[in-house]
KESE-816533 format. One record per residue (C-alpha): residue in three letters; x, z, y. Coordinates in pm, whole numbers, padded with zeros to 5 digits, always signed. Each point is the difference from the previous one (the first is absolute). Last residue first. Layout:
KESE-816533
ALAXZY
...
END
This chain:
KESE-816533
UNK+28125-03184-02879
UNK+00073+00040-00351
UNK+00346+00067-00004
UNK-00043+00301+00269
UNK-00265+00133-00209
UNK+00223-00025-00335
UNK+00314+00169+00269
UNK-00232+00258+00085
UNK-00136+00086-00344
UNK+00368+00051-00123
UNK+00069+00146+00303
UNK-00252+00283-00020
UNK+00067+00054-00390
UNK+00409+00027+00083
UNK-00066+00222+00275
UNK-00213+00211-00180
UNK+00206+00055-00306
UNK+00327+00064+00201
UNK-00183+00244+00262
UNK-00197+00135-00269
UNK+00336+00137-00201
UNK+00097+00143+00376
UNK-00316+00184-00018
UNK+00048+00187-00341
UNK+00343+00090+00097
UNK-00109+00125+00297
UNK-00211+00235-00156
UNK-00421-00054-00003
UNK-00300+00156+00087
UNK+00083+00322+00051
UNK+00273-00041+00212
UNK+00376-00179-00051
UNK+00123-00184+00296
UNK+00042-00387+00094
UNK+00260-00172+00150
UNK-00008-00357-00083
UNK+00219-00307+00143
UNK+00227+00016-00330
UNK-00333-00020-00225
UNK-00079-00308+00197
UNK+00403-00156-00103
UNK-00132+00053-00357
UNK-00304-00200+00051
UNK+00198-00288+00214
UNK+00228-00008-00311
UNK-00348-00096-00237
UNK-00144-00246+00235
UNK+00343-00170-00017
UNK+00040+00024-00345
UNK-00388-00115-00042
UNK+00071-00274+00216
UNK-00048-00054+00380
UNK+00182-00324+00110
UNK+00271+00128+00274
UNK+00015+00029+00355
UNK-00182+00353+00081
UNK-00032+00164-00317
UNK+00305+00240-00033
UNK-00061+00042+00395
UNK-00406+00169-00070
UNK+00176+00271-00260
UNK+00284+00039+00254
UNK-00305+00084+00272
UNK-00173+00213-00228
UNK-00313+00076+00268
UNK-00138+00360+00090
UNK-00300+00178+00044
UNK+00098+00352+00099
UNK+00102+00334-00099
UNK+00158-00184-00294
UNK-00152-00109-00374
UNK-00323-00016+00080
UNK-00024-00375+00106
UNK+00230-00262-00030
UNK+00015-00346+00153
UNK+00163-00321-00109
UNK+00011-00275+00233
UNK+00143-00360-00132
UNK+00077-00326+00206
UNK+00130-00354-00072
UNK-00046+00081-00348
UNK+00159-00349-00192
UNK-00248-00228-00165
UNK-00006-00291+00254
UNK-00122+00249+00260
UNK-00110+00341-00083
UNK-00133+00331+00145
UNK-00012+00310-00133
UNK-00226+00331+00044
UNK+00057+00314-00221
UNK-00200+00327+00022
UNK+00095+00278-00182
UNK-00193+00423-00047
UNK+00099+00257-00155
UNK-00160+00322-00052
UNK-00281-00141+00135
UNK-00289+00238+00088
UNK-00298+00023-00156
UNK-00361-00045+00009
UNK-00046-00293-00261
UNK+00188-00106-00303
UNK+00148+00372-00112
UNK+00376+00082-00001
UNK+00090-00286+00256
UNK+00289-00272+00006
UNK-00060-00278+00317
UNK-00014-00400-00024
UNK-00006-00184+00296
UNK+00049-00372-00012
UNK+00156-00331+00225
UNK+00004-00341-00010
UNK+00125-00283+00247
UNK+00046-00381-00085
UNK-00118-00091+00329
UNK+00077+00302+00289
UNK-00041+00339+00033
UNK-00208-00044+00371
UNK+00118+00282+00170
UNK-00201+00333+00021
UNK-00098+00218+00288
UNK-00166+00359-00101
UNK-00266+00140+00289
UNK-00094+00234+00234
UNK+00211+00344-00111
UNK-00044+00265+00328
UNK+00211+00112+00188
UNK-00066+00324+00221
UNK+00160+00236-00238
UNK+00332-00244-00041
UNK-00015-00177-00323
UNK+00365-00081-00146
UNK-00159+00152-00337
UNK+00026+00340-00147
UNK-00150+00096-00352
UNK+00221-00009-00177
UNK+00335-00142+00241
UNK+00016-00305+00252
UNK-00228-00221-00135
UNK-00039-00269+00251
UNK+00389-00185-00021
UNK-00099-00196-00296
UNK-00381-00099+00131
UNK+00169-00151+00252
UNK-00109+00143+00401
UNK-00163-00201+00223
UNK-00100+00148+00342
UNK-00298+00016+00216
UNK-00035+00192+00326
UNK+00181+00280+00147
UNK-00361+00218-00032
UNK-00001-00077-00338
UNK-00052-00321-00273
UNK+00237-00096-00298
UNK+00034-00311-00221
UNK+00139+00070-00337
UNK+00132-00278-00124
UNK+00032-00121-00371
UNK+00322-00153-00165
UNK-00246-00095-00277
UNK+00253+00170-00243
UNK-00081+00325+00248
UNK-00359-00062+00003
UNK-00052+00048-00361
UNK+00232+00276-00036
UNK-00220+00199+00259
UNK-00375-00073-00147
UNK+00017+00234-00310
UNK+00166+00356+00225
UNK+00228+00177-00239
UNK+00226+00135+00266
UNK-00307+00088+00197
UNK+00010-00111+00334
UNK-00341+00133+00095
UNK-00005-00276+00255
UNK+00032-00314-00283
UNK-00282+00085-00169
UNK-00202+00118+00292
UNK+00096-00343+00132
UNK-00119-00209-00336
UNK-00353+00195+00032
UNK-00141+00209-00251
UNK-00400-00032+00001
UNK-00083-00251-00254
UNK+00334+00074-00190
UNK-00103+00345-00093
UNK-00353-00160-00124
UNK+00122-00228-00174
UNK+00275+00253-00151
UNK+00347+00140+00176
UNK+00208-00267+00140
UNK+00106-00261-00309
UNK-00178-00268+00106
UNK+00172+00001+00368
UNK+00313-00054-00156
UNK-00118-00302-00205
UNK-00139-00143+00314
UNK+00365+00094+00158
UNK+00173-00194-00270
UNK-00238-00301+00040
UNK+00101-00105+00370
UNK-00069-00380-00013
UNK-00322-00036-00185
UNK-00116+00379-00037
UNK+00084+00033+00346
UNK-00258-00246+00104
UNK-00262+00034-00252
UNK-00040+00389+00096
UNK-00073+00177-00301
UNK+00281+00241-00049
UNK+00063-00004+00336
UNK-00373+00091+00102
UNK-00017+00287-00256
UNK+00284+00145+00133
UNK-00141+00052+00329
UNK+00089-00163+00318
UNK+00044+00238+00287
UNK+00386-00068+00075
UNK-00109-00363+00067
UNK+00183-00272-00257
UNK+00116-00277+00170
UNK+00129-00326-00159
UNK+00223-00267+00007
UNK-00133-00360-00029
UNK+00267-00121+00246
UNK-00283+00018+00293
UNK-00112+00353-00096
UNK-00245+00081-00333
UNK-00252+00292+00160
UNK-00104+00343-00179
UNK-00181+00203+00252
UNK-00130+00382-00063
UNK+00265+00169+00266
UNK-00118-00301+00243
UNK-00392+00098+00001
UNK+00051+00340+00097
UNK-00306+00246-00049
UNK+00107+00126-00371
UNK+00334+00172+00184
UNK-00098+00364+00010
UNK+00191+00218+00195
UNK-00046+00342-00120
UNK+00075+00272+00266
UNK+00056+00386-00033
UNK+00203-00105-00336
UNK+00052+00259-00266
UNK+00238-00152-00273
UNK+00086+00187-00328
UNK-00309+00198+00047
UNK-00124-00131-00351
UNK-00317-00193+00144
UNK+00250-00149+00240
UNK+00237-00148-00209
UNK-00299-00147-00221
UNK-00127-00127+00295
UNK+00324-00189+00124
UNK+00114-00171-00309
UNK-00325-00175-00113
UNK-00109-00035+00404
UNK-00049-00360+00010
UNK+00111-00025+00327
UNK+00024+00351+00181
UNK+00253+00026+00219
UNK+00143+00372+00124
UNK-00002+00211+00324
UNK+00121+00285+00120
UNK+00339-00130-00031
UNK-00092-00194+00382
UNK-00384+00059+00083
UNK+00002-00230+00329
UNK+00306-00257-00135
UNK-00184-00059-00360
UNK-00372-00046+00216
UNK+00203-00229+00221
UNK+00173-00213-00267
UNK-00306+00025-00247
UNK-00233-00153+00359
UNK+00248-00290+00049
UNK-00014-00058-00402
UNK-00384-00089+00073
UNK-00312+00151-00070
UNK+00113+00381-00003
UNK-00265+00258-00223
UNK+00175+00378+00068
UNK-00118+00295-00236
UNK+00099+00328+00133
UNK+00046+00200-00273
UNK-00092+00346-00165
UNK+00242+00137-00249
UNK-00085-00083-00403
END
């Protein structure tokens, strides 16, 4: 591995500076389960590392005035997946964190990290996009909000300039009679990558789905929701017919590739399944509540 300078910032104030001094030079370290490996291969070779462990705010989760809530971009798996808070309104991205990597993966890898390496198969991204999740963005220019829909803007390429830096994910309350899930397809249980992965979110009042978000992962450059999938529910009672037509109209939204671990046909077959587990479990959540 190349030598580094090693910079320890206490507050975002000091990232913003120490990003703006050292410019592409430099790269954030959070939990660092992306970026070391990267650099023990040569594949990145930073003169600066960044690292991010000193900022209180980056490791916050709060529940705003409307019982929203706001994930830092330092948070680890680990804590989402346990976290009483989001496991109680925001279950879909506990179940995403769960699935990061092992225990002791997820004890290090942060939910920003996750998000910044803008992986097309990235866990924690179709969680936050049926949550209609913010991205809220510090630089030089100040902050900015960004949804989590418009943040990915190719593999591994986000709306990031190189002296922003990821503080925090803003999510709206979902609501009474909410429910969501995350379910992903992997060759082996643990330390993999999804092939596929759905999460579905609806909302209901008097038995009709006021609101549905379905989000895909893997199967484009980037995490993606099936907007006509999400319209076929909106306004009616969800039934198995429905569930299984907003499925099919998923599979429409997809556009994977064939690779070595899996052809398109393969992954367009887990959209449908997926989608119709996820809501299934989403609309039993959502009926419970």
């Amino acid at each position: 591995m190349r030598r580094f300078e090693l910079v320890l910032p206490e507050s975002l104030d000091d990232c913003v500076k120490a990003l703006a001094r050292h410019g592409s030079e430099a790269k954030l370290l959070a939990g660092g389960t992306d970026l070391l490996p990267q650099m023990k291969n040569a594949l990145l070779k930073p003169a600066v590392v960044i690292d991010l462990s000193g900022v209180s705010r980056l490791r916050a989760i709060e529940s705003g005035n409307g019982q929203g809530l706001k994930v830092g971009a330092a948070v680890t798996a680990r804590t989402l997946e346990l976290d009483r808070s989001v496991r109680s309104r925001f279950l879909s991205l506990a179940e995403s964190g769960a699935l990061v990597g092992s225990v002791q993966v997820r004890n290090l890898a942060t939910l920003g990290g996750n998000l910044c390496n803008a992986a097309p198969s990235a866990d924690m991204a179709p969680p936050l996009l049926a949550l209609d999740a913010e991205a809220v963005i510090t630089g030089p220019k100040g902050e900015r909000r960004v949804p989590i829909a418009a943040f990915f803007t190719g593999v591994r390429h986000t709306v990031l300039a190189p002296d922003e830096i990821l503080v925090e994910l803003a999510m709206p309350a979902p609501g009474a009679h909410s429910g969501g899930n995350y379910l992903r397809h992997t060759p082996r249980r643990e330390l993999d990558i999804a092939v596929v992965g759905v999460a579905s979110q609806l909302t209901l009042a008097n038995g009709v789905c006021t609101k549905a978000r379905i989000a895909l992962a893997a199967v484009a450059p980037v995490p993606l929701r099936a907007t006509a999938a999400e319209q076929a529910l909106e306004g009616q009672a969800v039934t198995p017919e429905r569930i299984a037509r907003a499925a099919d109209l998923a599979v429409e939204a997809a556009r994977p590739i064939s690779d070595q671990r899996g052809s398109a046909d393969f992954r367009r077959h887990l959209v449908r399944v997926l989608t119709r587990r996820t809501l299934t479990t989403a609309l039993a959540r959502a009926s419970a509540s």
